[in-house]
C-alpha positions in Angstrom: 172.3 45.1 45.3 171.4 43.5 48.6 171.6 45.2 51.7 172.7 41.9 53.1 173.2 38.4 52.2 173.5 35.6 54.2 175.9 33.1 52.7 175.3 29.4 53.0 173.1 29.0 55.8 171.1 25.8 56.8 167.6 27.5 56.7 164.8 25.7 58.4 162.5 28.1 56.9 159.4 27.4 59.7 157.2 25.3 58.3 158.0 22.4 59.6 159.5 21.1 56.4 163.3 19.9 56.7 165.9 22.4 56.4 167.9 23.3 53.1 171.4 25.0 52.5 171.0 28.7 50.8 171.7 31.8 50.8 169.1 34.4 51.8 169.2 38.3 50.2 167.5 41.1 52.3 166.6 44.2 50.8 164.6 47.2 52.6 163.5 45.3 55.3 162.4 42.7 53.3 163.5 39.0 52.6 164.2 39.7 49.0 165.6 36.4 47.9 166.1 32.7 48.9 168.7 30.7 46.4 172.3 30.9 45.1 173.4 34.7 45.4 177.3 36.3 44.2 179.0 37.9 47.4 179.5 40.7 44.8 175.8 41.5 45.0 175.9 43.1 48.3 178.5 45.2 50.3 177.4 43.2 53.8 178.2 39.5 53.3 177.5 37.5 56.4 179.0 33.8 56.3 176.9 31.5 58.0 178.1 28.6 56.8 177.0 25.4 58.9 175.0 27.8 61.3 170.6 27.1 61.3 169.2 30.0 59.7 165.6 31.0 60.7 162.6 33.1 61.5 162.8 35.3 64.4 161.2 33.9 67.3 158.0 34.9 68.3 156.9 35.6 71.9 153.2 34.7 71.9 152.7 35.1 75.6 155.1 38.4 77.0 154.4 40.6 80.0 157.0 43.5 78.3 154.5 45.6 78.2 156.4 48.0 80.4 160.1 46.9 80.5 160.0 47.6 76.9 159.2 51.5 78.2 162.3 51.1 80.2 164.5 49.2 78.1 163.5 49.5 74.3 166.7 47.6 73.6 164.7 44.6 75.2 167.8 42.5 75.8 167.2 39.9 77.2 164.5 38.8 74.5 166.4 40.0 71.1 170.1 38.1 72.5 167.8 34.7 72.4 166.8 35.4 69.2 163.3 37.0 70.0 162.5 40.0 67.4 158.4 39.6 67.9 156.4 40.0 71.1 152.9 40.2 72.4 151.8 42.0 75.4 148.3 42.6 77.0 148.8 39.0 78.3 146.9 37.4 81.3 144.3 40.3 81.8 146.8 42.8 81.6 147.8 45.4 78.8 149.0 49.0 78.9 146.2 50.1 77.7 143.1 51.8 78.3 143.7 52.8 81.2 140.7 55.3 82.6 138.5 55.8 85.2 139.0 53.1 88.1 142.9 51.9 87.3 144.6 53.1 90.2 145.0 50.1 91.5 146.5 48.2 88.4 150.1 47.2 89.9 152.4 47.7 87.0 150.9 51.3 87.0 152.0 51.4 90.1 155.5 49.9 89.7 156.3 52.1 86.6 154.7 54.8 86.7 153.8 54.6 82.8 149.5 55.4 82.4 147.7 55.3 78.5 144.3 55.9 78.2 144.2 54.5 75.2 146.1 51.0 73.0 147.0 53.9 70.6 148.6 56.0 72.9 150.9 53.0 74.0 151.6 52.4 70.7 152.4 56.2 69.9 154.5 56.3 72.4 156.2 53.3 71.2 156.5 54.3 68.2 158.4 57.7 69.4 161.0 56.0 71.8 161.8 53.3 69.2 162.2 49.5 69.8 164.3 46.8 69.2 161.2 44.0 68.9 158.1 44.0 66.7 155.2 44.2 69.3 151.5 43.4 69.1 149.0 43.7 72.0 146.0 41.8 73.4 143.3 44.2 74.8 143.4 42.9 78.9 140.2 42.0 80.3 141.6 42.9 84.0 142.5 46.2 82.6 139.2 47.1 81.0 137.2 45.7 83.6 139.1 47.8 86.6 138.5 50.8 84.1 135.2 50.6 84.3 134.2 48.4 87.9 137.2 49.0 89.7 138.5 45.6 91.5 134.6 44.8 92.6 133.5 41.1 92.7 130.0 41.6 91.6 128.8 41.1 87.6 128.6 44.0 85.8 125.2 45.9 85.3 124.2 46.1 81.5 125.6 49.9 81.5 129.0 48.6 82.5 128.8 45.5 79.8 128.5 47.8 77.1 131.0 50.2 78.4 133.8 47.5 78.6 132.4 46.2 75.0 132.8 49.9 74.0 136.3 49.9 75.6 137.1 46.4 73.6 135.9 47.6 70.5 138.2 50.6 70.7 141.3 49.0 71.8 140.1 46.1 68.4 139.7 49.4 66.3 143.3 50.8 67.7 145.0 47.7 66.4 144.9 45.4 69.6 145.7 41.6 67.6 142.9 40.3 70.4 141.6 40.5 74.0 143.0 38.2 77.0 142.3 36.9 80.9 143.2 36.2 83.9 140.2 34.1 85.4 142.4 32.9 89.2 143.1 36.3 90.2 141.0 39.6 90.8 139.2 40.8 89.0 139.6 38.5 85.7 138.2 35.6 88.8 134.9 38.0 89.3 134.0 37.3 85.9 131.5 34.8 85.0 131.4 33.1 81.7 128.6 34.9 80.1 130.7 38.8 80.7 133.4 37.0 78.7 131.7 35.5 76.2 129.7 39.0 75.6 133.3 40.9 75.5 134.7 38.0 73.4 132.1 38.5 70.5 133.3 42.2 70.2 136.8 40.9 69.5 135.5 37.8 67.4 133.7 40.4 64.8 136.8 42.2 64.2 139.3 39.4 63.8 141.0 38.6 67.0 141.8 36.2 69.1 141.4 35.4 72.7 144.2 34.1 75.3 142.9 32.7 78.9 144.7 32.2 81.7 142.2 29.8 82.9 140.3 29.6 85.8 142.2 26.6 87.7 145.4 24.9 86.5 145.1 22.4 89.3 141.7 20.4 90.5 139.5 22.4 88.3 142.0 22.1 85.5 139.5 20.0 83.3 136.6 22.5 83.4 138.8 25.5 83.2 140.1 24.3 79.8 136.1 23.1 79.2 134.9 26.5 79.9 137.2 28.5 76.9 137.0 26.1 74.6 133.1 26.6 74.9 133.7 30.4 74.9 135.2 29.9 71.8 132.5 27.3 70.6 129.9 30.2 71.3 131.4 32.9 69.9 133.6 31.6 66.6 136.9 33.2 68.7 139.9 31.6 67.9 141.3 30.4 71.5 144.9 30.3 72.7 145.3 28.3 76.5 148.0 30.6 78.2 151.7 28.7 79.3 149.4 25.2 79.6 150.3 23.4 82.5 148.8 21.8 85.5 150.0 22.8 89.0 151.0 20.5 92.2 151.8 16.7 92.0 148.6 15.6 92.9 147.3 16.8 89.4 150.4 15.9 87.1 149.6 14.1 84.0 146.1 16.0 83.8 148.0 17.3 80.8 147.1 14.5 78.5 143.1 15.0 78.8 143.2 18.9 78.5 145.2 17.9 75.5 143.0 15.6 74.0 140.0 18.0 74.6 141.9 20.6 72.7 142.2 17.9 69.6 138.5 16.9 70.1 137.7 20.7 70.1 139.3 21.4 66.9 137.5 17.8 65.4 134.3 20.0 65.7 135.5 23.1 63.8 136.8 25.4 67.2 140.6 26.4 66.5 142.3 26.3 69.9 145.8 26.2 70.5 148.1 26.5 73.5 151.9 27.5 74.6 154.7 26.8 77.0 157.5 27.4 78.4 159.9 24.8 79.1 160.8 25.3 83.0 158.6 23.5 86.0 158.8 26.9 87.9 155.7 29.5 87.5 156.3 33.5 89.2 153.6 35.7 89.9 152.5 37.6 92.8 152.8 36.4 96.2 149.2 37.9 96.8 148.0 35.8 94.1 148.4 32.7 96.9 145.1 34.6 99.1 141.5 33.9 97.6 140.5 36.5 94.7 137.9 37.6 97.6 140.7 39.0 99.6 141.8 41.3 96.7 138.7 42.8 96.5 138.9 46.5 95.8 142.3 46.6 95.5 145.5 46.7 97.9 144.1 49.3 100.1 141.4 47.0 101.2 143.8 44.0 100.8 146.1 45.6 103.7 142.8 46.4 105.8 142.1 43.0 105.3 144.9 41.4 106.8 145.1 43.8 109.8 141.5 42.4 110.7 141.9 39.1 113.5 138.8 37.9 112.4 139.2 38.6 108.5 142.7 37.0 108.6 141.2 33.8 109.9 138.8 33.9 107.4 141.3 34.1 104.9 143.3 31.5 106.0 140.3 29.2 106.3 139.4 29.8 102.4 143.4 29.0 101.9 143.5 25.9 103.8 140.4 24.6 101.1 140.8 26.3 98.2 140.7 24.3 94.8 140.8 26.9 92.0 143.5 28.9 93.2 146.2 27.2 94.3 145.0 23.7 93.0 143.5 22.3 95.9 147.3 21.9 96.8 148.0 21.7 100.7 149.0 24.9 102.5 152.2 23.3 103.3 152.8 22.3 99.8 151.8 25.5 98.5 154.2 27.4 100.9 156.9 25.1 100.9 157.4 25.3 97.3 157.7 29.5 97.4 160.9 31.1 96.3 161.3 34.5 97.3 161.9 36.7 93.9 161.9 40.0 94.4 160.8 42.0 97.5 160.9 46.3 97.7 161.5 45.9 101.8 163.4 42.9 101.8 165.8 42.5 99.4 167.5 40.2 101.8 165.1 37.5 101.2 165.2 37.7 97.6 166.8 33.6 96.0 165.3 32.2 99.3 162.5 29.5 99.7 159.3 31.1 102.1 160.1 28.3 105.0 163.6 28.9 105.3 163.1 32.5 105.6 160.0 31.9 108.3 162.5 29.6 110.0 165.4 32.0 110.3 162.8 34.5 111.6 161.1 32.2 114.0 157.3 32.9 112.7 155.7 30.6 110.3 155.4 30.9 106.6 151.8 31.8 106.4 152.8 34.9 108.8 155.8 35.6 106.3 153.7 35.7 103.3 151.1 37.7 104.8 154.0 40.2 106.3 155.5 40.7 102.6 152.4 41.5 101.1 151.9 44.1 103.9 155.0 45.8 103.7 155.0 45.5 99.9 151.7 46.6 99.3 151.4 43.6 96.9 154.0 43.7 94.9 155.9 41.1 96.2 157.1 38.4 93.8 157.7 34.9 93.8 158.9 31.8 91.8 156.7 28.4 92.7 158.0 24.8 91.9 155.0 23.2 91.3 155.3 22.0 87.7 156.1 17.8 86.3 159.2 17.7 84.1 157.1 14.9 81.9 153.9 17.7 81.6 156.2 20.0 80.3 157.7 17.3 77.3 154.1 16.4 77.1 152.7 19.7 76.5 155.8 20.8 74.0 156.3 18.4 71.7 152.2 18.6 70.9 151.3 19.6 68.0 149.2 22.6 69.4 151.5 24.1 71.7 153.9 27.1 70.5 156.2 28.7 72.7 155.8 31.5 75.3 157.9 33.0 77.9 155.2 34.4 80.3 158.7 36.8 80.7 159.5 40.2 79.7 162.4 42.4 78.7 164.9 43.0 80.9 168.8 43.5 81.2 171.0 43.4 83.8 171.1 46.7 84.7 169.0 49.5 86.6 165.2 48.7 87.7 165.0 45.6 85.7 168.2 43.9 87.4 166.9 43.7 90.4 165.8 40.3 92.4 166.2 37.2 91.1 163.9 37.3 87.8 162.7 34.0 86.4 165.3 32.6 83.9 162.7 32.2 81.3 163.2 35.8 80.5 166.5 35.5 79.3 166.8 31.4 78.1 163.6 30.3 77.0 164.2 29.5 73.2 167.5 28.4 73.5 166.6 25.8 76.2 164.1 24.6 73.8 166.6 24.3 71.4 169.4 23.1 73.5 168.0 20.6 76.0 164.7 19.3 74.3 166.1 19.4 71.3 169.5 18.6 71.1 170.3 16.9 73.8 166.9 14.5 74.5 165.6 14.8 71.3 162.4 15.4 72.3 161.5 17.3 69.0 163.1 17.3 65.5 164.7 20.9 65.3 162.3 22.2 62.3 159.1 21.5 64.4 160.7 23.2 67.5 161.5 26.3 64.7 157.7 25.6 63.5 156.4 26.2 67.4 158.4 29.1 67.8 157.9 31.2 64.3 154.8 30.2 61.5 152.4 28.5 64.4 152.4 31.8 66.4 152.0 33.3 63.8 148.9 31.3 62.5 147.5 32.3 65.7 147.8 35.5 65.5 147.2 36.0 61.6 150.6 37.7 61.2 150.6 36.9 57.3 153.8 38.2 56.5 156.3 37.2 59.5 157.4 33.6 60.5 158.7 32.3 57.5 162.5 32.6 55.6 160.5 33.0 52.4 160.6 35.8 49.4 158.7 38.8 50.5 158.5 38.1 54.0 159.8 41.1 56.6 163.6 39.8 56.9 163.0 38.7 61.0 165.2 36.3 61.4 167.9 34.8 63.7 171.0 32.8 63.1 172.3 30.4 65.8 175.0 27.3 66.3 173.1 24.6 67.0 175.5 22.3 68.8 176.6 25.6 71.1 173.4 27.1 71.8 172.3 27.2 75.6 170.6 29.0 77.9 172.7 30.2 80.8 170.1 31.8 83.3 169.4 29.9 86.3 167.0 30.3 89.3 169.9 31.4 91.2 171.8 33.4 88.9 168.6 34.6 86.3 170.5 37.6 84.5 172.3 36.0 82.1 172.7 36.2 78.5 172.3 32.6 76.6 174.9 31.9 74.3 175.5 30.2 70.6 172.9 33.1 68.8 175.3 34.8 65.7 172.9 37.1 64.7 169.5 38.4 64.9 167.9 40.9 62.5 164.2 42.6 63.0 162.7 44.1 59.9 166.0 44.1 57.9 168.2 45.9 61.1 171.2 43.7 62.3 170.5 44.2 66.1 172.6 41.3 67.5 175.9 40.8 66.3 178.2 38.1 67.8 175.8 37.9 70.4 175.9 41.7 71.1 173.2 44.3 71.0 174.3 46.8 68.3 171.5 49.3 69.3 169.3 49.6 66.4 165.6 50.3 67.8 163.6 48.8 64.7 160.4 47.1 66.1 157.2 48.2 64.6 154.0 48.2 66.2 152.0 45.6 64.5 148.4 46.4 64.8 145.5 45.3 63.5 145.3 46.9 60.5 148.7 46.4 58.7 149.5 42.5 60.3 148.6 41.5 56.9 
């Protein structure tokens, strides 16, 4: 007997190949069967007739890292059809977290601290989950552990602590180590500290995902420096949400992209992802020059208090070309969205200049005023993206797809503000808009980006494929109703046209409802195969 069977689905099983019309058979967990099955061989018959049958998606590039702490259920990732995510993105993981770490800010937001990968994933483990989650060991993370936010190289002591550190987090089951290379500290590092750190996580399997270090001007040699990272070190490289930043550098898309190919041609496996929106969030602190964060928000504050400093910062704005892509400050400014704000709520769905207007000071004086009264935690959505990079970057072969979003629901602490939709409608507007309606991308190669090329990547052996033996991930949708609903404007909402959605076996969405099974497993480096 089957625990369930699902009854004459069109499976597009991940691989790219076209889809077929079977039934499917799970059995502890497992995908036991693929082919003809009797409704009499299980007491859980699920018709899917006519709906698209396939792996779970998988979230190569999550910040859930803590949400999931908060809301294990992680709704707004399992109702799109999500059932795997990684964490430890951009520089940033929960773990280790010793020494110097005060100053990481989503310690400070949550108020979650690990010393240790494995203590995150204990604790994990203990509370339950409703995703499978892997994490990347952050280089930010490690790096404030051991330096605190100091732009200086390391001395050789501190090298081979933070290689001690990565080893550790490898050894605890991290899938890989990532960076942040625009923003403190991940911007203090030069290439050589990475490239040491990198050959820790090389040796023992993993990968490394970069936020690169300029996704504007410096675009070109950003990309150039990790794909010689990985060149040097035999890492396999993932470029984080690929994109290039401010008109004036639209369409650089298509030479990082051919670089990418051209790496590969010479034996160095380098990938990227994206997300299909032409709106990035971060950290409205992330707009000052990584010399301005230096030593954390503390000094940060001090900082802008100081006439003279301020100026100086403003300067180093006005000219920057890593940062903020050698955009103008007007054009930098001008395209902020408030997102969420601790002091002013009031502000949150509102562009920067019509905020500075109503307020009769000038944007610059805003930003600088909400990062103040925040303490740095202010958050904000920038339109800055080309509608023809992101089609570029998508339908490549190379790209896979990647929130850069995290868990959330409508409710409580993670309801708050006006959250980037990508959180809640990523997958679906794949599916919906590039897929069915401008046919951008066949529907099995969108599947392919979204279930088996992640997991490639990552070397998860036994999870992004509808095939015999496989853990039984997998989500069922209508393809002609399928659509994200989340807007810019109205972010907390639920997409809709996804049936079902089962992780390891579990039914966890029904009808587009949550049933509350928690049964995510931590996939660490040691049982991924």
């Amino acid at each position: 007997m089957f625990d369930f069977i699902l009854k004459d689905g069109i499976v597009v099983d991940g691989s790219g190949n076209p889809w077929t019309r079977t039934d499917i058979g799970i059995r502890e967990g497992r995908i036991s069967k693929v082919g003809r099955l009797e409704p009499s061989e299980t007491t859980k018959l699920i018709d899917v007739k006519d709906l698209i049958v396939s792996p779970g998606f998988i979230d190569i590039h999550s910040h859930s890292d803590f949400t999931l702490l908060v809301d294990p259920k992680a709704e707004s990732k399992t109702k799109q059809g999500v059932t795997t995510e990684i964490v430890g993105n951009c520089g940033t993981s929960a773990g280790p977290m010793t020494g110097k770490t005060l100053q990481i800010d989503a310690l400070r937001t949550y108020g979650f601290k690990f010393d240790s990968l494995a203590d995150y994933f204990r604790h994990l483990e203990k509370q339950g989950i409703s995703v499978n989650l892997g994490s990347l060991a952050g280089h930010s993370t490690i790096r404030t552990s051991v330096m605190g936010v100091e732009n200086r190289p390391p001395t050789a002591p501190e090298l081979q602590e933070m290689k001690s550190l990565v080893a550790q987090s490898m050894e605890e089951g991290a899938l890989g180590f990532s960076s942040v290379l625009v923003h403190a500290p991940g911007a203090y590092a030069d290439k050589r500290e990475l490239a040491e750190l990198c050959r820790v996580v090389a040796e023992r399997g993993g990968i490394y995902a970069t936020h690169v270090r300029g996704e504007g001007t410096t675009i070109e040699s950003a990309v150039s420096e990790a794909i010689e990272i990985g060149e040097e070190t035999g890492i396999p490289v993932e470029i984080a949400h690929h994109k290039a930043i401010f008109q004036a550098n639209w369409g650089k898309v298509r030479r990082t992209l051919l670089m990418m190919e051209d790496a590969r041609r010479r034996g160095i496996d380098v990938a990227c992802d994206v997300y299909p929106y032409t709106a990035a969030m971060g950290l409205l602190k992330s707009y000052l020059p990584p010399w301005a964060n230096e030593g954390g928000i503390r000094e940060l504050t001090k900082r802008l208090s100081e006439d003279e400093t301020r100026r100086k910062i403003i300067e180093d704005m006005k000219k920057d070309t890593r940062t903020q892509g050698g955009a103008p400050l007007d054009e930098l400014l001008g395209s902020t969205m408030i997102s969420q704000s601790k002091h002013f709520p009031s502000y949150e769905g509102q562009m920067l200049p019509d905020i500075a207007k109503s307020e009769s000071i000038t944007p610059l004086e805003l930003a600088f005023r909400l990062i103040e009264k925040d303490e740095g935690t202010t958050a904000s959505i920038s339109f800055r993206l080309s509608e023809e990079d992101v089609q570029t970057v998508l339908k490549h072969p190379l790209s896979t797809i990647g929130t850069d979003g995290f868990a959330q629901s409508p409710h409580g602490i993670l309801g708050k503000g006006k959250s980037h939709p990508r959180s809640y409608g990523c997958f679906p507007r794949v599916l919906a808009r590039y897929v069915r309606d401008l046919a951008l991308l066949p529907l099995e190669e969108a599947i392919r980006k979204m279930t088996s090329a992640p997991a490639r990547m990552l070397r998860l052996r036994d999870r992004g494929y509808i095939r015999e033996g496989m853990w039984a991930d997998i989500t069922v949708f209508d393809r002609e109703k399928i659509q994200d609903k989340a807007t810019y404007e109205d972010p907390h909402k639920y997409p809709e046209g996804i049936h079902y959605v089962f992780v390891n076996g579990a039914l966890t969405v029904r009808n587009g409802e949550h049933t509350g099974e928690l049964a995510g497993k931590t996939l660490r480096l040691e049982n991924r195969d």
